[in-house]
N, C-alpha and C positions, 0 to 999 in steps of 0.2 A: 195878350196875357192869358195863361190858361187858365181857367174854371176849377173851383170844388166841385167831384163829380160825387163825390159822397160825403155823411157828416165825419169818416175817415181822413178823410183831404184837410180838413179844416184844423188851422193853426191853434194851437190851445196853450196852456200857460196852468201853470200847478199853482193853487192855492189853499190855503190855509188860512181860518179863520177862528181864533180862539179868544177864551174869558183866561181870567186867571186861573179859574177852576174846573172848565170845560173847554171841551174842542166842539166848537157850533159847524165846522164843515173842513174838510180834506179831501180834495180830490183835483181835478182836469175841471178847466174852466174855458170857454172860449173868451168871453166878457166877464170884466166885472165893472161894475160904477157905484162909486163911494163918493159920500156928501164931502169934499177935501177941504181943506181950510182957507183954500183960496176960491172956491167955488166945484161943483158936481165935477166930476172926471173919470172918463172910460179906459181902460184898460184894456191890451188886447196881449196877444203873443209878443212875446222880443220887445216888450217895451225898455228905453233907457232905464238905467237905475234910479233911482231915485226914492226919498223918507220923505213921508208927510203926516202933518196929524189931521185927523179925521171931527170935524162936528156932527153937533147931534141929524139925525138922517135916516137916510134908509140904504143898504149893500144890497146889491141886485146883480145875481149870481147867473150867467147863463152857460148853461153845461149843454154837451151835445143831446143829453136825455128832456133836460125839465129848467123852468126857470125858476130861484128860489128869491127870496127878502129876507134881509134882517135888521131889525130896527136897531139902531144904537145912538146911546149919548155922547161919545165920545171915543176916541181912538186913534191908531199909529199905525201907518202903514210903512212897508219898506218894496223894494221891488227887487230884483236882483237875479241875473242868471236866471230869466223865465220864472221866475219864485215870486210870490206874492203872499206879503206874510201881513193880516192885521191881527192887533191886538186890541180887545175890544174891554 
C-alpha cells in the first residue's frame, strides 16, 4: 500500500463548526473527534454519512498546520459527502 509522501498526500475532509451566532472554524481537517452521544468518535475522510448529537466535551480538530480544542456543552453533528457540519 503506498505512503503519504507529504502532508499533501493526506486525506482531509471540510469542516465546519459553528454557534448560532458565530462560525468557531471553517476549513480542511484531517481528524476530528467529538464527545458523541454514544461515546468519543474519530472522524476521518470519506467517512459514511451519518447525524448525531454531540455531549458536553471537548472537538479536537487536526489540520495539516496545527491542532485546535473546543469545548462544548452540547451539540449536532451531520456528516455528508466529506462535509462535517457541528452545530454547537
Amino acid at each position: 500500500m503506498p505512503q503519504a509522501n507529504s502532508m499533501s498526500d493526506v486525506k482531509k475532509l471540510r469542516l465546519v463548526i459553528s454557534k448560532v451566532d458565530s462560525q468557531l472554524f471553517s476549513g480542511d481537517a484531517i481528524s476530528v473527534t467529538v464527545p458523541g452521544s454514544e461515546g468519543v468518535m474519530t472522524i476521518l475522510a470519506h467517512h459514511a454519512p451519518l447525524i448525531s448529537m454531540l455531549r458536553e466535551g471537548t472537538i479536537r480538530v487536526v489540520t495539516p498546520d496545527t491542532e485546535r480544542t473546543f469545548e462544548i456543552q452540547k451539540g449536532v453533528l451531520e456528516i455528508n459527502s466529506n462535509k462535517v457540519t457541528i452545530l454547537v
